[in-house]
VEXMARSE-717541 format. One record per residue: residue number from 1; x, y, z of N, C-alpha, C in turn. Coordinates in nm, 3 decimals. Atoms other than C-alpha are relative to their C-alpha. Example, Ala and Ser with C-alpha at 12.3 -4.5 7.8 and 13.67 -1.06 7.14 Angstrom:
BEGIN
+-----+---------+---------+---------+---------+---------+---------+---------+---------+---------+
: seq :      nX :      nY :      nZ :     caX :     caY :     caZ :      cX :      cY :      cZ :
+-----+---------+---------+---------+---------+---------+---------+---------+---------+---------+
:   1 :   0.089 :  -0.119 :   0.000 :   1.230 :  -0.450 :   0.780 :   0.090 :   0.120 :   0.000 :
:   2 :  -0.082 :  -0.119 :  -0.006 :   1.367 :  -0.106 :   0.714 :  -0.077 :   0.109 :   0.073 :
+-----+---------+---------+---------+---------+---------+---------+---------+---------+---------+
END
This chain:
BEGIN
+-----+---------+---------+---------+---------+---------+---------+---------+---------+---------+
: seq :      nX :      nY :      nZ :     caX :     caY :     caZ :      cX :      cY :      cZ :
+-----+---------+---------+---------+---------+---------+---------+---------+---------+---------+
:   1 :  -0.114 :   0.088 :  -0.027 :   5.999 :  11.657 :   2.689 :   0.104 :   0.072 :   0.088 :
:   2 :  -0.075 :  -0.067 :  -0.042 :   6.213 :  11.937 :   2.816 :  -0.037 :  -0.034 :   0.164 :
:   3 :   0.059 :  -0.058 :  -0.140 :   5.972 :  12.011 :   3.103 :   0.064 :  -0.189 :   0.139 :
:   4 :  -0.026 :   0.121 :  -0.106 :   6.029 :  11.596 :   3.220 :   0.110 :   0.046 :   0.012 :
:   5 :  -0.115 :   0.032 :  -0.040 :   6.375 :  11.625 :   3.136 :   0.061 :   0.059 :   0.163 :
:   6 :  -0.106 :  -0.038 :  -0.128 :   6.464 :  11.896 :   3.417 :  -0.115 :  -0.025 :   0.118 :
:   7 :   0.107 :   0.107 :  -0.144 :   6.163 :  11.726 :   3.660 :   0.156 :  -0.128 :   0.044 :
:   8 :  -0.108 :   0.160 :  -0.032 :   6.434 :  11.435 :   3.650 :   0.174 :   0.057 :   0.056 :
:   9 :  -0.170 :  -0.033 :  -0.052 :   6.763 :  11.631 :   3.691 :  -0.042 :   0.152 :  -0.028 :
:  10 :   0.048 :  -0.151 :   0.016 :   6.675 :  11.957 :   3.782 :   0.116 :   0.100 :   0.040 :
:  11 :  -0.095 :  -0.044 :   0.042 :   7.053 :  12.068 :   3.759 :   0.047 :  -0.017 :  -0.122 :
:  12 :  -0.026 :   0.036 :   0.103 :   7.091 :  11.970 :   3.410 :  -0.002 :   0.139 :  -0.088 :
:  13 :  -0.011 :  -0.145 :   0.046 :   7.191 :  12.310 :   3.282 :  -0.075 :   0.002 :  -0.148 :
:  14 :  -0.045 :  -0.029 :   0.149 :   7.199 :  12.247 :   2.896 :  -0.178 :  -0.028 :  -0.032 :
:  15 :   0.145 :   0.008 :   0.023 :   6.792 :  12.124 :   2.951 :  -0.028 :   0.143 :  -0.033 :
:  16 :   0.104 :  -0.128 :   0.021 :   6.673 :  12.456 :   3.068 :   0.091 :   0.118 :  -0.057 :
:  17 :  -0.097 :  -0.110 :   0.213 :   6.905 :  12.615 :   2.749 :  -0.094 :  -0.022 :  -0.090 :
:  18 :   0.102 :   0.001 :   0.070 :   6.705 :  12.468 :   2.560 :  -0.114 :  -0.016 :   0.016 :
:  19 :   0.173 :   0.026 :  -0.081 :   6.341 :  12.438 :   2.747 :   0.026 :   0.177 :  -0.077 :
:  20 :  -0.039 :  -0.103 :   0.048 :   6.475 :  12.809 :   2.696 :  -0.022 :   0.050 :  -0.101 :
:  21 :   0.008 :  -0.038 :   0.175 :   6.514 :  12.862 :   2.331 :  -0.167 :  -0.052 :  -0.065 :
:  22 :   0.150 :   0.038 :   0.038 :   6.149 :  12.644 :   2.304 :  -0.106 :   0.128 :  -0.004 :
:  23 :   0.132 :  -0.083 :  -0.019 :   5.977 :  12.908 :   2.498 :   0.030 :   0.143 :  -0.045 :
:  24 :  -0.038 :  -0.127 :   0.148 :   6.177 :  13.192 :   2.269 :  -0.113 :  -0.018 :  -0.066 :
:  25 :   0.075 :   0.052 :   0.109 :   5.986 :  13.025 :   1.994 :  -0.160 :   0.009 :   0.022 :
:  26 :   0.133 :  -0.014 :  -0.040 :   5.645 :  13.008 :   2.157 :  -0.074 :   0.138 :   0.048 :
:  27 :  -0.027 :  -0.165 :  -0.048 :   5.703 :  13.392 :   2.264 :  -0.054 :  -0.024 :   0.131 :
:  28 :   0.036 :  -0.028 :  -0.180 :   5.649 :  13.328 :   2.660 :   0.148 :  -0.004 :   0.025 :
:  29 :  -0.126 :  -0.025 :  -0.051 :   5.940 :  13.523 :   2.733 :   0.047 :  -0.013 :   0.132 :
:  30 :  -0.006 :  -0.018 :  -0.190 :   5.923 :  13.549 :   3.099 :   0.048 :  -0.155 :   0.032 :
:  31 :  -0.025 :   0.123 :  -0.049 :   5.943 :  13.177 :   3.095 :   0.141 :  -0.041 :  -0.068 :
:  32 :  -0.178 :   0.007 :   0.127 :   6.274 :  13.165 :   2.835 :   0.072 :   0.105 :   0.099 :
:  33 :  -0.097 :  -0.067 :  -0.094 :   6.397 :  13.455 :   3.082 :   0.016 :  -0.115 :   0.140 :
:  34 :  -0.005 :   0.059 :  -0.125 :   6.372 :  13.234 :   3.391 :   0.072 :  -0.118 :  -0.032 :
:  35 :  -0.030 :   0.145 :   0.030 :   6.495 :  12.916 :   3.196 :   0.188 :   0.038 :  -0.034 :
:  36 :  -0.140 :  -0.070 :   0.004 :   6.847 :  13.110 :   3.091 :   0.024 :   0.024 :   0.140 :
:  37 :  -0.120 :   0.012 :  -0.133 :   6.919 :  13.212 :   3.492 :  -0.003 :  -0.118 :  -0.005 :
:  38 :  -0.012 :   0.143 :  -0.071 :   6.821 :  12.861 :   3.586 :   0.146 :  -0.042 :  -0.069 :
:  39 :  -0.085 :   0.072 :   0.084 :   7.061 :  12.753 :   3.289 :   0.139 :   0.044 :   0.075 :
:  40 :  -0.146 :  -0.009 :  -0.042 :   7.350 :  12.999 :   3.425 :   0.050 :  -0.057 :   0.135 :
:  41 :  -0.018 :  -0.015 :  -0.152 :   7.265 :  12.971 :   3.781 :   0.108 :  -0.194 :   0.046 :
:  42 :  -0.094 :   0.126 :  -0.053 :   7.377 :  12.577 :   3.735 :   0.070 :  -0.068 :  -0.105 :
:  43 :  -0.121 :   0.053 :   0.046 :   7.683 :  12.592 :   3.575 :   0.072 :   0.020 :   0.072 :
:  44 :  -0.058 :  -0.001 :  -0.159 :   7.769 :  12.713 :   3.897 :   0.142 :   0.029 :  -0.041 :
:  45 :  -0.138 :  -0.093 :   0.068 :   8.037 :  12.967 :   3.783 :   0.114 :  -0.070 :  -0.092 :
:  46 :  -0.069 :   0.081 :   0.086 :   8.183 :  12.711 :   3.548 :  -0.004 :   0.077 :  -0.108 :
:  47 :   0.030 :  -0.051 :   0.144 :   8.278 :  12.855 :   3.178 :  -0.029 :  -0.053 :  -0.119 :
:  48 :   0.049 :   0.087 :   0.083 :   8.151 :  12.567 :   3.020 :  -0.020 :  -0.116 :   0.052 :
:  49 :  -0.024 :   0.112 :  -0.049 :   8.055 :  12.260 :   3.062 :  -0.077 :  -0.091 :  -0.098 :
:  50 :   0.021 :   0.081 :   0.117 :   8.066 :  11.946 :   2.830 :  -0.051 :  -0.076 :  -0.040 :
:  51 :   0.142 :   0.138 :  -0.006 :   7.807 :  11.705 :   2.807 :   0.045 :  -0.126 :  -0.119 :
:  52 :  -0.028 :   0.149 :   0.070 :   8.002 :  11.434 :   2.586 :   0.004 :  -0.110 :   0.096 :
:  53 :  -0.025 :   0.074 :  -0.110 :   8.065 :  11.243 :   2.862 :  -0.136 :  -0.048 :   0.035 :
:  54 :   0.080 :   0.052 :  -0.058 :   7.687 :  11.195 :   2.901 :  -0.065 :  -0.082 :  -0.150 :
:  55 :   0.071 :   0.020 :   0.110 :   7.619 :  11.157 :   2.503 :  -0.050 :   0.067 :  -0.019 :
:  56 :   0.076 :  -0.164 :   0.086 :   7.520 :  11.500 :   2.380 :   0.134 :   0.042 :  -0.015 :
:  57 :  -0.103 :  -0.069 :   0.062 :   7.827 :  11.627 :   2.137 :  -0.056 :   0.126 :   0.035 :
:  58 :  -0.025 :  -0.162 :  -0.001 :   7.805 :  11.959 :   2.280 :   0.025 :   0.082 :   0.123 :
:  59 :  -0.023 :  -0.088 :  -0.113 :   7.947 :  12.217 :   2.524 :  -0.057 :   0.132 :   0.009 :
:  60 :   0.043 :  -0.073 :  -0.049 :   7.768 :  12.408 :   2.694 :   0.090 :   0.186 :   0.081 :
:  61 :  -0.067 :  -0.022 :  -0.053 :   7.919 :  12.762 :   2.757 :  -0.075 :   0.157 :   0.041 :
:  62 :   0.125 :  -0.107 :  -0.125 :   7.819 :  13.056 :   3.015 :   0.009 :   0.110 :  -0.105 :
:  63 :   0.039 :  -0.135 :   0.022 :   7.853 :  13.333 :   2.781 :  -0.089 :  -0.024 :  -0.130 :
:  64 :   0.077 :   0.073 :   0.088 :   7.633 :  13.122 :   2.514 :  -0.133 :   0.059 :   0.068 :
:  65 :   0.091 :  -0.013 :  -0.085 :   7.380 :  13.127 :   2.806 :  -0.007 :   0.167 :   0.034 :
:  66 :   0.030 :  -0.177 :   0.020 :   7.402 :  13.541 :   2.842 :  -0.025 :   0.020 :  -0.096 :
:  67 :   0.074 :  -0.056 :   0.131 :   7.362 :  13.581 :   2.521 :  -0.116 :  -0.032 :  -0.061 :
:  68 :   0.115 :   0.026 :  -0.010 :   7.051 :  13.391 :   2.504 :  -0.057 :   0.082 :   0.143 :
:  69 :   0.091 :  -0.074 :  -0.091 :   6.940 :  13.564 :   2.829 :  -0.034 :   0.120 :  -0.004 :
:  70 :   0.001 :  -0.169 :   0.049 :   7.005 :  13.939 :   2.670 :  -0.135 :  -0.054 :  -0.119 :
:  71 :   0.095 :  -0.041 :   0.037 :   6.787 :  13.827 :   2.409 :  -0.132 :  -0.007 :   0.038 :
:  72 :   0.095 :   0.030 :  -0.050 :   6.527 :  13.677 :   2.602 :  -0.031 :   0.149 :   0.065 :
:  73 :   0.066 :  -0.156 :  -0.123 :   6.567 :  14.035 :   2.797 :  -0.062 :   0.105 :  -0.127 :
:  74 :   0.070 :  -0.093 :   0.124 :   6.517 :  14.235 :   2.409 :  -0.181 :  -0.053 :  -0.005 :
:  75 :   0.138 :   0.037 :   0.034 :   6.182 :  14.047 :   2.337 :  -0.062 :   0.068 :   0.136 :
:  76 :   0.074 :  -0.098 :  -0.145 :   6.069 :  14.205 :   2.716 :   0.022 :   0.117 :  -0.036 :
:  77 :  -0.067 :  -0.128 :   0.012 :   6.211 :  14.515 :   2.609 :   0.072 :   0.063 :   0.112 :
:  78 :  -0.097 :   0.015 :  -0.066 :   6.457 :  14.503 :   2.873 :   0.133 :   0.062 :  -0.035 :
:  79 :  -0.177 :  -0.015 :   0.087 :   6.721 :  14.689 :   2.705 :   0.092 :   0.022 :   0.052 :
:  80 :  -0.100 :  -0.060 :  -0.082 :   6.922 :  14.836 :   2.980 :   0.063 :  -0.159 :   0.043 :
:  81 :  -0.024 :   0.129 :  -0.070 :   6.928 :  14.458 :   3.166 :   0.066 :  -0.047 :  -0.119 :
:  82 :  -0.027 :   0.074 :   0.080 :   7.020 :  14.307 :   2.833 :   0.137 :   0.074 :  -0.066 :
:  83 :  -0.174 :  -0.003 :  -0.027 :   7.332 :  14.540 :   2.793 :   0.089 :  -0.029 :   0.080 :
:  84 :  -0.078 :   0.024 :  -0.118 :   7.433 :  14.481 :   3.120 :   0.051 :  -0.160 :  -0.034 :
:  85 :  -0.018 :   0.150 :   0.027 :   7.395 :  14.098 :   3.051 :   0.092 :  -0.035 :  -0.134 :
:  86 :  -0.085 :   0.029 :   0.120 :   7.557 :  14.127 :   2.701 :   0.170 :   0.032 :   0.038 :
:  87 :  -0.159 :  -0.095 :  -0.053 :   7.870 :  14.340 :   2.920 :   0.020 :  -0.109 :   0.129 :
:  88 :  -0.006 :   0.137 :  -0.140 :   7.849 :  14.021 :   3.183 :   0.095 :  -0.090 :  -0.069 :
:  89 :   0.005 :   0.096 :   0.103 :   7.881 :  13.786 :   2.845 :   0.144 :   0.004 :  -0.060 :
:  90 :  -0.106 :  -0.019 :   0.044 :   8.186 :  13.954 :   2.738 :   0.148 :  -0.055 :   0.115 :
:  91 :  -0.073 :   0.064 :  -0.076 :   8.345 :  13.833 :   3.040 :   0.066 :  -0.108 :   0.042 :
:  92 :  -0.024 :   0.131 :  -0.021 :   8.312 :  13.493 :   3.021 :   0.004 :  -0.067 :  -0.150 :
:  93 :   0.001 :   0.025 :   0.178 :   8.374 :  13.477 :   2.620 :   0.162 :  -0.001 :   0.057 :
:  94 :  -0.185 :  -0.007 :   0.000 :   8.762 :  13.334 :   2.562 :   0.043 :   0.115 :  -0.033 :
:  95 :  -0.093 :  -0.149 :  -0.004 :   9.012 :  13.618 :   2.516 :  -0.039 :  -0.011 :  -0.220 :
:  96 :  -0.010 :  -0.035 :   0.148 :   8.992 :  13.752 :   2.176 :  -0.092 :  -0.005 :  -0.133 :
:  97 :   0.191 :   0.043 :   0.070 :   8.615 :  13.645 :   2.047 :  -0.107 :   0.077 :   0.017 :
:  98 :   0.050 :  -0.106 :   0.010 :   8.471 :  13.907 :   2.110 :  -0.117 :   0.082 :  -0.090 :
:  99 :   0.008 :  -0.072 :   0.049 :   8.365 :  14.018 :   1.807 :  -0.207 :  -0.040 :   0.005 :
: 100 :   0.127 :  -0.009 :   0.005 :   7.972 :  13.848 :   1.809 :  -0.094 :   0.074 :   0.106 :
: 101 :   0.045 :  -0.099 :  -0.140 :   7.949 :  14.008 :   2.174 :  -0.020 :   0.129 :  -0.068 :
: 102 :  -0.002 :  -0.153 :  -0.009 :   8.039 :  14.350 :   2.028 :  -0.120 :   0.061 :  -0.099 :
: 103 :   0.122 :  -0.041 :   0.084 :   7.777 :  14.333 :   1.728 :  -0.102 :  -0.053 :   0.055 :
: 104 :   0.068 :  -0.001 :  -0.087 :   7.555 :  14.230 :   1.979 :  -0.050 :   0.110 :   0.103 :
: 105 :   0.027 :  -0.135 :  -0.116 :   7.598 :  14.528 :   2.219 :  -0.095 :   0.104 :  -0.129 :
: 106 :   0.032 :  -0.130 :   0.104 :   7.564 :  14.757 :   1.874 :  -0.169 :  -0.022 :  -0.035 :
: 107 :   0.157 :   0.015 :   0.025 :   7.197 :  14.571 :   1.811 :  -0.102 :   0.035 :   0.104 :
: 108 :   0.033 :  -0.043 :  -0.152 :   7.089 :  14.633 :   2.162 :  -0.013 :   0.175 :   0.057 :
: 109 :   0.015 :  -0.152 :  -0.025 :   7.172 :  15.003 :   2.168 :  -0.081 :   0.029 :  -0.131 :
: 110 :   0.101 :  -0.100 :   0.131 :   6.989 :  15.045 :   1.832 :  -0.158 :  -0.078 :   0.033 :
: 111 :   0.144 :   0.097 :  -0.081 :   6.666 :  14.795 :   2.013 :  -0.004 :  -0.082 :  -0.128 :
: 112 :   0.023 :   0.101 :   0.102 :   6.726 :  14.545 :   1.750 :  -0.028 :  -0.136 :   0.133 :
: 113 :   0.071 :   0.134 :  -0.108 :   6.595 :  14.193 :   1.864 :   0.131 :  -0.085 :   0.008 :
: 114 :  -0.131 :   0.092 :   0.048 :   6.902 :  13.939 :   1.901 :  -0.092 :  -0.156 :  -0.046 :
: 115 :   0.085 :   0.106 :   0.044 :   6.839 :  13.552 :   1.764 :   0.112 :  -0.079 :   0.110 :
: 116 :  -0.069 :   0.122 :  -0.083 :   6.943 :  13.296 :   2.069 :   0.057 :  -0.067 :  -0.026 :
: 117 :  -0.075 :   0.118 :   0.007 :   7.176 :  13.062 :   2.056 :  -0.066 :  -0.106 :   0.057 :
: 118 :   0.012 :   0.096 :  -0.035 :   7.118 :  12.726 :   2.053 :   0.073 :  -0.158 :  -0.044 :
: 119 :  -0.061 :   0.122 :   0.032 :   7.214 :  12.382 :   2.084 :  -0.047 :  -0.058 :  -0.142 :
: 120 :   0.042 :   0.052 :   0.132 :   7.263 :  12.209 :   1.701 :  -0.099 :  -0.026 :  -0.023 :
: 121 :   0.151 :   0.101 :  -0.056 :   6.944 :  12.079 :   1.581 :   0.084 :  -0.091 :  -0.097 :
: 122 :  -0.045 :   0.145 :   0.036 :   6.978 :  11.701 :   1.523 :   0.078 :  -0.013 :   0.102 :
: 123 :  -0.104 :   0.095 :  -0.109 :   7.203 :  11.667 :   1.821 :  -0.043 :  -0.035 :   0.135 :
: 124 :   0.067 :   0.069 :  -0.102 :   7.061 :  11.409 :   2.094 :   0.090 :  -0.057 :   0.102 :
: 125 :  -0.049 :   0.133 :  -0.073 :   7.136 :  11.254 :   2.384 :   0.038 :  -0.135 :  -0.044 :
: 126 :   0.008 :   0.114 :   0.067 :   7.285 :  10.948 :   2.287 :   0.080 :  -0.056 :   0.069 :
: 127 :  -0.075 :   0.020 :  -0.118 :   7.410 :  10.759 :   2.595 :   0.075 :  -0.166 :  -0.047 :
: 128 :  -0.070 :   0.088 :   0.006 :   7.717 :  10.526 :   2.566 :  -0.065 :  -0.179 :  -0.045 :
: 129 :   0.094 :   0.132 :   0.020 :   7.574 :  10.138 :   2.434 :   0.059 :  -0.092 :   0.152 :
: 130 :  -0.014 :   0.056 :  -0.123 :   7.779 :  10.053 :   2.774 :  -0.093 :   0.041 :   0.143 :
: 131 :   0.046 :  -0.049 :  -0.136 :   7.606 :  10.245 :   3.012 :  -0.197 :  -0.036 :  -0.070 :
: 132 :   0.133 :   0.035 :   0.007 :   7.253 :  10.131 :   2.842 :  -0.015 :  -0.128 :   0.037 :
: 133 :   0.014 :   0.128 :  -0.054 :   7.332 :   9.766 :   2.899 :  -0.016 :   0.008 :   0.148 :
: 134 :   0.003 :   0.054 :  -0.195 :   7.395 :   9.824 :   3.302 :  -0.146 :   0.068 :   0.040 :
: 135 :   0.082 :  -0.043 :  -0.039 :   7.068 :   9.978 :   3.286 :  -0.111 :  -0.115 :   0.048 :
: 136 :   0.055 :   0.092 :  -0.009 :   6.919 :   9.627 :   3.286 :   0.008 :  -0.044 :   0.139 :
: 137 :  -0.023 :   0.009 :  -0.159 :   6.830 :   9.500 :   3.662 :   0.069 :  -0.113 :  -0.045 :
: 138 :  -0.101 :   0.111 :  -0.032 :   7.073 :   9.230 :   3.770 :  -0.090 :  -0.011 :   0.165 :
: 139 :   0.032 :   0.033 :  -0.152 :   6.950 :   9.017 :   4.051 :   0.165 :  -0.122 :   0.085 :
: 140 :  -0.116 :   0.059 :  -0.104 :   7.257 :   8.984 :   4.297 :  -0.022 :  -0.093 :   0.086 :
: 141 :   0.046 :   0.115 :  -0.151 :   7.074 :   8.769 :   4.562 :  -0.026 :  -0.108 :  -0.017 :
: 142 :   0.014 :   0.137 :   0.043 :   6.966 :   8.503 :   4.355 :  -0.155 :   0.013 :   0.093 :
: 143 :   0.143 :   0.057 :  -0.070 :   6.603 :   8.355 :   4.487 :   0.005 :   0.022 :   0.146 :
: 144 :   0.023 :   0.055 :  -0.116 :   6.507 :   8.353 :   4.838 :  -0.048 :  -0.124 :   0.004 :
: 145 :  -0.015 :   0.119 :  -0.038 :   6.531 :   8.013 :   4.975 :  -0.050 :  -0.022 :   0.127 :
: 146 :   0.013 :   0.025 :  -0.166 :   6.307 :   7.875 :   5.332 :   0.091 :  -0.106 :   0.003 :
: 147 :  -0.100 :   0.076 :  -0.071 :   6.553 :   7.690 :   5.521 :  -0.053 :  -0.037 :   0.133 :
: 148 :   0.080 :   0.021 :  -0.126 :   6.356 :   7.443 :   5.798 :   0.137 :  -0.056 :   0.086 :
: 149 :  -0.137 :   0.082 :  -0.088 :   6.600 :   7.333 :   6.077 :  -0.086 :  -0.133 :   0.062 :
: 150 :   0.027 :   0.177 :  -0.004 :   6.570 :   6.942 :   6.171 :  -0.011 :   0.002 :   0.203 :
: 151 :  -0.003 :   0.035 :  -0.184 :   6.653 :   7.066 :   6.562 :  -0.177 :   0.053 :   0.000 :
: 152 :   0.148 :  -0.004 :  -0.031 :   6.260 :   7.085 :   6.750 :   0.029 :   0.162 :   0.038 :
: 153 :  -0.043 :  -0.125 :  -0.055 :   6.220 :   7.388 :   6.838 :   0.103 :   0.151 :   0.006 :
: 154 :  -0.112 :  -0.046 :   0.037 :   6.484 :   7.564 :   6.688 :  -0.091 :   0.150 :  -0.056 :
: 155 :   0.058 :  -0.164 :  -0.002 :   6.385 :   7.979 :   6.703 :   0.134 :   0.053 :  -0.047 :
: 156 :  -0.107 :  -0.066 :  -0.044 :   6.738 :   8.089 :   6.658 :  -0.039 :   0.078 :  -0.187 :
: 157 :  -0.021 :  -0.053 :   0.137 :   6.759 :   8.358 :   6.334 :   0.134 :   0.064 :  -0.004 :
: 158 :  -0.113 :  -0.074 :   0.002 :   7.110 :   8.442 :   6.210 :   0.123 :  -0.109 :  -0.053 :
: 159 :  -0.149 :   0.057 :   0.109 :   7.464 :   8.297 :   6.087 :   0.020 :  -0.179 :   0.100 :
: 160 :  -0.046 :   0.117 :  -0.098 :   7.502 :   7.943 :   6.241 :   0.142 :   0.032 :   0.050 :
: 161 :  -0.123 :   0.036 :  -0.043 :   7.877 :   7.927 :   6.335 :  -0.043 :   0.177 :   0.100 :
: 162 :  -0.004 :  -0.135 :  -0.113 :   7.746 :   8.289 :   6.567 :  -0.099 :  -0.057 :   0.114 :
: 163 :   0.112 :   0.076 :  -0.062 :   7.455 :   8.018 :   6.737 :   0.093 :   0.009 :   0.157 :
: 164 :  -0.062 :   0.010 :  -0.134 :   7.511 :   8.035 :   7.133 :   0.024 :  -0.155 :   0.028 :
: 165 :  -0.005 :   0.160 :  -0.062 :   7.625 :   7.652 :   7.232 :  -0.104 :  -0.077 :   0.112 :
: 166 :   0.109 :   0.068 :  -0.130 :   7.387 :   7.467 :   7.459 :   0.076 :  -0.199 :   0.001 :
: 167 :   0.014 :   0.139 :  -0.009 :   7.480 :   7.127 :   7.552 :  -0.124 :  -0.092 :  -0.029 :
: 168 :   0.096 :   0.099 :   0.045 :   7.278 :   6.811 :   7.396 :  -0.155 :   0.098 :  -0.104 :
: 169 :   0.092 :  -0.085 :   0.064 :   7.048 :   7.112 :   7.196 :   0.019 :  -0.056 :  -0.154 :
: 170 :  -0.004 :   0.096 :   0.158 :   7.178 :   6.947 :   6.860 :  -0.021 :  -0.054 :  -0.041 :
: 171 :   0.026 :   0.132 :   0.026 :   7.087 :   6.628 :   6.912 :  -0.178 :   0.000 :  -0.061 :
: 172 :   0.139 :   0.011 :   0.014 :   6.745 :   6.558 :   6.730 :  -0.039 :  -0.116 :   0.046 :
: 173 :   0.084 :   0.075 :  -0.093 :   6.490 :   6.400 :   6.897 :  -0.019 :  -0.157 :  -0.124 :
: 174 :   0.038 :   0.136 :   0.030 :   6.361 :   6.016 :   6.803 :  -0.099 :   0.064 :  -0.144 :
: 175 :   0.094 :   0.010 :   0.180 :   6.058 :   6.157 :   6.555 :   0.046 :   0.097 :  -0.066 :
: 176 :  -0.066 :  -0.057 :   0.098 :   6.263 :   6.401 :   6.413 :   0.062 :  -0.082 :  -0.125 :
: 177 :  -0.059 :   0.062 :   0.079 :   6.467 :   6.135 :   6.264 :  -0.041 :  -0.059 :  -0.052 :
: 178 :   0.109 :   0.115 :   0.114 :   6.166 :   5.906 :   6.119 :  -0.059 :   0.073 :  -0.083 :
+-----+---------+---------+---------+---------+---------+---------+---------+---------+---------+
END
C-alpha cells in the first residue's frame, strides 16, 4: 500500500516515513535507509510538516525523520554516519528537548540498536466527508446536442451572432419550408 501510495504522490514525505519503518520491520535496511532521505529530502528544509489538513492527525517532523535514519544507519552498522545524523537531529529538535537525542547519541557510542519512530498505529488517512463528495464527476456540459440548420447548404461552424452577413443567404428555399 505504501509502495502505491508514493507511486501516486511521490513527494508525500510522511509515506516514505513509514514505507520506512515497514522495511525496518522486514530488516531490508538499505531500503528503510533510502526511504528516511527520500522522507527528509521532501520536507524540503521544513521542521515539520502537518498532514491534518489532508486527514492524517499527525505532524510530521525532520528530526523524527533523523532519528529514524540513525537507526536505519545502526542496523547497517553505520555508526559513525548515524552519530553524525543523530548530531544533524539535534538541530532540528525544538530548543530544550533534547534529552531523547542525547540518550540516543549515548546508545550509538555504546553500538546499541535505536527503535524508529513512527507514526501512531491506528492513525489513517481520513479525508474531510467534504472533499470526498467533490470527488464525484459532475457533468458541467450537460449532453451534446446535433443542431441541423434549416438554411441549404449551410457549412458555417461557430457562434451565430459571429456568422459573416451575405445578402438573401437566410432566406430558405421553397422545399426547405414543406
Amino acid at each position: 500500500a505504501f509502495n502505491k501510495t508514493v507511486t501516486k504522490d511521490n513527494s508525500l514525505a510522511v509515506g516514505f516515513f513509514q514505507r520506512g519503518f515497514v522495511h525496518l520491520q522486514l530488516k531490508m535496511y538499505e531500503e528503510a535507509l533510502s526511504d528516511y532521505h527520500m522522507a527528509f529530502t521532501h520536507l524540503r528544509k521544513n521542521p515539520f510538516i502537518d498532514y491534518k489538513q489532508l486527514g492524517l492527525r499527525y505532524v510530521l517532523n525532520a528530526w523524527e525523520v533523523l532519528y529514524s535514519t540513525a537507526a536505519a544507519q545502526c542496523r547497517l552498522g553505520q555508526w559513525q554516519e548515524a552519530k553524525a545524523t543523530l548530531e544533524k537531529a539535534v538541530v532540528w529538535r525544538p530548543e530544550g528537548r533534547t534529552a531523547v537525542l542525547d540518550q540516543a547519541l549515548e546508545q550509538v557510542q555504546e553500538h546499541m540498536f535505536l527503535e524508529p519512530m513512527q507514526v501512531p498505529p491506528g492513525e489513517f488517512f481520513r479525508p474531510r466527508k467534504k472533499e470526498i463528495e467533490e470527488l464525484d464527476s459532475k457533468d458541467f456540459l450537460g449532453k451534446p446536442k446535433v443542431i441541423s440548420s434549416i438554411i441549404p447548404n449551410d457549412e458555417y461552424i461557430g457562434f451565430e451572432p459571429l456568422r459573416p452577413q451575405k445578402q438573401g443567404f437566410y432566406e430558405p428555399s421553397a422545399d426547405a419550408l414543406r
